[in-house]
VMD Tcl script that draws the C-alpha trace (Angstrom):
set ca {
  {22.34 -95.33 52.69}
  {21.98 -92.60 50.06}
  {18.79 -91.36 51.35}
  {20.20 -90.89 54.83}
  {22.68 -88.93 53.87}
  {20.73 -86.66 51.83}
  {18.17 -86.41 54.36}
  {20.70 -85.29 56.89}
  {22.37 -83.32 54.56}
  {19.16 -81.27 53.91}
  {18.46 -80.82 57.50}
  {22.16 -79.63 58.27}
  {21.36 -76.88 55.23}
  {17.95 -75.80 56.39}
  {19.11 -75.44 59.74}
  {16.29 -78.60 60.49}
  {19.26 -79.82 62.31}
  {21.98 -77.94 64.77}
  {24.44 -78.37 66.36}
  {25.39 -76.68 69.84}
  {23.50 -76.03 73.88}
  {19.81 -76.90 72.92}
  {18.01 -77.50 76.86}
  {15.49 -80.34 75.93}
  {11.83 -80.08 77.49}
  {13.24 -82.99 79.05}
  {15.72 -80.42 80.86}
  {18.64 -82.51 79.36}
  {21.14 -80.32 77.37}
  {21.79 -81.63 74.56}
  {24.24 -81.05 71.64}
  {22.04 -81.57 68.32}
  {18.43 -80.30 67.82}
  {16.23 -81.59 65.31}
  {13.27 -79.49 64.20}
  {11.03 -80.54 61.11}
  {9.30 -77.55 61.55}
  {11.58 -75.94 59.57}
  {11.15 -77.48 56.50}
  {9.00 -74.83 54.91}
  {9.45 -75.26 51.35}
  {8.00 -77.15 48.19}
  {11.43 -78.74 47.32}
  {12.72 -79.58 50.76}
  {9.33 -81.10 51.61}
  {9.66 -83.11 48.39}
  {12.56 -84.24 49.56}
  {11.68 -85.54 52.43}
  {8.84 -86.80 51.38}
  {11.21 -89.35 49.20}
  {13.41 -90.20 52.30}
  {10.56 -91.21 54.36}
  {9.06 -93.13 51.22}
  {12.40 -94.84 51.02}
  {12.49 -95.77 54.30}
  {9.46 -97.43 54.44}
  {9.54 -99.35 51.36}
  {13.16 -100.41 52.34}
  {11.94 -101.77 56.43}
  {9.57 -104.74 54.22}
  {6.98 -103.75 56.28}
  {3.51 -104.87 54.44}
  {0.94 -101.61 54.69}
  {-2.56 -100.48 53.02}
  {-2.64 -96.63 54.00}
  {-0.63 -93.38 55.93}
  {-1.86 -91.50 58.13}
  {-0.50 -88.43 59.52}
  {-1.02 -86.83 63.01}
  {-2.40 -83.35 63.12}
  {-0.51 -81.19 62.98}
  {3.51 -81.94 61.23}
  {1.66 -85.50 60.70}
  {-0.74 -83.99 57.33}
  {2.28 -82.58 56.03}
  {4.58 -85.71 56.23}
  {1.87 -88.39 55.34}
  {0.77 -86.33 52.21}
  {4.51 -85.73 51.20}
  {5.43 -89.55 52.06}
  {2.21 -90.98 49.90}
  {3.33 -88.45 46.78}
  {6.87 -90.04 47.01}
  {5.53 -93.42 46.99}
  {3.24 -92.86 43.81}
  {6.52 -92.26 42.29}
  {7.77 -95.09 42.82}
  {4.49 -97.09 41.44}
  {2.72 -97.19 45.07}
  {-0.98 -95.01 44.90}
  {-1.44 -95.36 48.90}
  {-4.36 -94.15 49.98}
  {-3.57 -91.38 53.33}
  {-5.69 -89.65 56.05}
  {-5.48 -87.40 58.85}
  {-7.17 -86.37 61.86}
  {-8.47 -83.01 62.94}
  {-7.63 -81.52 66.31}
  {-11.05 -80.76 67.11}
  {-14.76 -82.67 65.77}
  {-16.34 -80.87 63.03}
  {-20.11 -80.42 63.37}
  {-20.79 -79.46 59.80}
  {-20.57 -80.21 56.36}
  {-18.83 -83.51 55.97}
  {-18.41 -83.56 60.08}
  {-15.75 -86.01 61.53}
  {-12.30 -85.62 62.83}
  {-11.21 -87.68 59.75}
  {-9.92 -86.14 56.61}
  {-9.00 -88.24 53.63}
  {-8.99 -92.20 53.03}
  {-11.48 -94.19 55.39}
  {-8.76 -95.81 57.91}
  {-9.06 -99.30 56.77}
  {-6.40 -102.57 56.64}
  {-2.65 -102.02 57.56}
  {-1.93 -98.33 58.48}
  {1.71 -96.71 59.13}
  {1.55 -93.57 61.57}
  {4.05 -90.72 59.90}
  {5.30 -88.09 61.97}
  {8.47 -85.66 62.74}
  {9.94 -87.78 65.69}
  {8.33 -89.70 68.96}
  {9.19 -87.51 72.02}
  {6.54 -88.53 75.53}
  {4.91 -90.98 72.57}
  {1.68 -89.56 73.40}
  {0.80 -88.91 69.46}
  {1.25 -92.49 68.60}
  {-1.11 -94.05 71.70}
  {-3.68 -91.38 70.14}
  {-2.68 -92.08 66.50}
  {-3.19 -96.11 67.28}
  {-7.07 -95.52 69.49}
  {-8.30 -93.59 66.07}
  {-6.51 -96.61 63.96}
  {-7.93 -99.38 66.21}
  {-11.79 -97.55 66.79}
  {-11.85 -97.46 62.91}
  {-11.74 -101.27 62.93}
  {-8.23 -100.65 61.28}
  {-4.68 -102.44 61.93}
  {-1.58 -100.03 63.12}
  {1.71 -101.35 61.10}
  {4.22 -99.34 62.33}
  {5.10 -95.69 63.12}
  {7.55 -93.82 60.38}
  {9.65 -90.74 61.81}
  {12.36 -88.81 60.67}
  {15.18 -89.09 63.82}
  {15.42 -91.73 66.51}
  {17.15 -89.94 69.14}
  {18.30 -93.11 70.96}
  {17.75 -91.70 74.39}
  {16.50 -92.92 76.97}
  {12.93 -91.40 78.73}
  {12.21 -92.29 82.70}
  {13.54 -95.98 81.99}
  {16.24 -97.53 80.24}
  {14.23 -97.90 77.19}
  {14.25 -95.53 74.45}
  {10.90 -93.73 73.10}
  {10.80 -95.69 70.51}
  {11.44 -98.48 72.37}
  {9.05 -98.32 74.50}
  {6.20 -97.87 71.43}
  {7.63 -101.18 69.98}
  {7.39 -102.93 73.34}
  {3.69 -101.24 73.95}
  {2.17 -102.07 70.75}
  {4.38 -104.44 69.18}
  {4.93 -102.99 66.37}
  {8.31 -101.39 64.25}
  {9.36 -98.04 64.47}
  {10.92 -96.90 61.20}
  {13.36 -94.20 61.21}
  {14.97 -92.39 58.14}
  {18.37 -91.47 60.47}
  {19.20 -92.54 64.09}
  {21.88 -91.43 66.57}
  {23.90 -93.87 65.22}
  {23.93 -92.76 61.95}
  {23.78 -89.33 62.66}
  {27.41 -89.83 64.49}
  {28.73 -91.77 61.51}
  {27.34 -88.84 59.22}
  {28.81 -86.30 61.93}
  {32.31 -88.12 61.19}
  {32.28 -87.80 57.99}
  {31.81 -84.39 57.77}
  {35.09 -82.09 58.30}
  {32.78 -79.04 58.98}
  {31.14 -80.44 61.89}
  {33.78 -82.66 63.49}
  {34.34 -79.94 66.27}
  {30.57 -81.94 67.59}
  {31.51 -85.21 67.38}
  {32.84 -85.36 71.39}
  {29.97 -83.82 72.37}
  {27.50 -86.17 70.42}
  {29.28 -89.06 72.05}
  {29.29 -87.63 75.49}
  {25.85 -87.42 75.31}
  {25.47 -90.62 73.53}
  {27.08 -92.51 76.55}
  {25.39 -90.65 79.47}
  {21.57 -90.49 77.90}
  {21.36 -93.58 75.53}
  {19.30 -96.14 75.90}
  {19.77 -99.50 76.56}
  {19.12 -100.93 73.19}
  {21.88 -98.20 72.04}
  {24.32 -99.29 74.57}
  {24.31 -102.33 74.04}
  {24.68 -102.00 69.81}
  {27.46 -99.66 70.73}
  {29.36 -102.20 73.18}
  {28.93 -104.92 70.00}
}
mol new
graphics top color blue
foreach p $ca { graphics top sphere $p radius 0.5 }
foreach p [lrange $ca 0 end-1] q [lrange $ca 1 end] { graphics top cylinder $p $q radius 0.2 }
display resetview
């Protein structure tokens, strides 16, 4: 899909993504890093903001509000629900703070009361600690969670044969929307003379760390 590629694209230029001996906090070395950290500017935020819109609106998944995960979370939700209103969507957004405040308006809330169907945005889903927090503030709010939107699915397997990801859609049965997967990010990877040196690599690891979901859509 176009937005795929021009995500990827983008976070090949900004350095978001690289390509090389990355050790994981997982102690894994891995050949690609993704950090979304890195996108630090108006226009690239823009643009991702648009990708993750995209992706959303393409999944058919039915939502009333974002809400983004302090901290890369604010960032991503408010970029994601400015994209939208492009496209003729006004969806309300919130975010949490990391700590209570006591004054002034008080809360750990910021933004749109949490209310109806919410999708969680964030960078990726790593120990998926953010999203069991993200979906207790959803659910204590007396709203829904639809779904959790991130930028890469790593396809890789965590203690089990399930995936990160995987193992949020089994927990709270609900989709996890990515703008780019493994998957696609060999396929882009391919297609790319300047980075076909990778390519064994990525499918080294692919084979020794995916997950079983992965393996099995690779073996079909």
């Amino acid at each position: 899909m176009t937005h795929q590629r021009d995500f990827l694209d983008l976070a090949v230029r900004l350095n978001v993504l690289r390509f090389g001996e990355f050790t994981l906090k997982s102690g894994r070395l891995s050949p690609y890093f993704f950090n979304a950290g890195l996108i630090n500017s108006g226009a690239a935020l823009a643009a991702l903001g648009r990708a993750y819109a995209q992706t959303l609106l393409d999944s058919g998944v039915q939502f009333d509000l974002l809400y983004g995960p302090a901290y890369k979370g604010i960032a991503l939700a408010s970029a994601t629900a400015i994209a939208l209103a492009e496209h003729g969507f006004d969806v309300p957004f919130a975010f949490n703070r990391k700590e209570a405040k006591n004054h002034g308006e008080g809360g750990v809330l910021i933004g749109a009361p949490l209310r109806g169907r919410v999708v969680i945005v964030d960078d990726v889903i790593s120990a998926g600690t953010s999203v069991r927090e993200s979906v207790a503030m959803i659910t204590a709010h007396g709203a829904q969670p639809a779904g959790v939107l991130i930028a890469l699915d790593r396809q890789e397997r965590g203690a089990g044969a399930l995936s990160a990801a995987d193992e949020v859609r089994q927990q709270f049965g609900m989709p996890v929307l990515a703008i780019a997967n493994l998957t696609e990010l060999l396929d882009f990877v391919a297609g790319k003379p300047e980075l076909l040196e990778f390519l064994p690599q990525l499918r080294a690891y692919r084979a020794q760390f995916g997950s079983s979901a992965t393996a099995v859509a690779f073996a079909g």
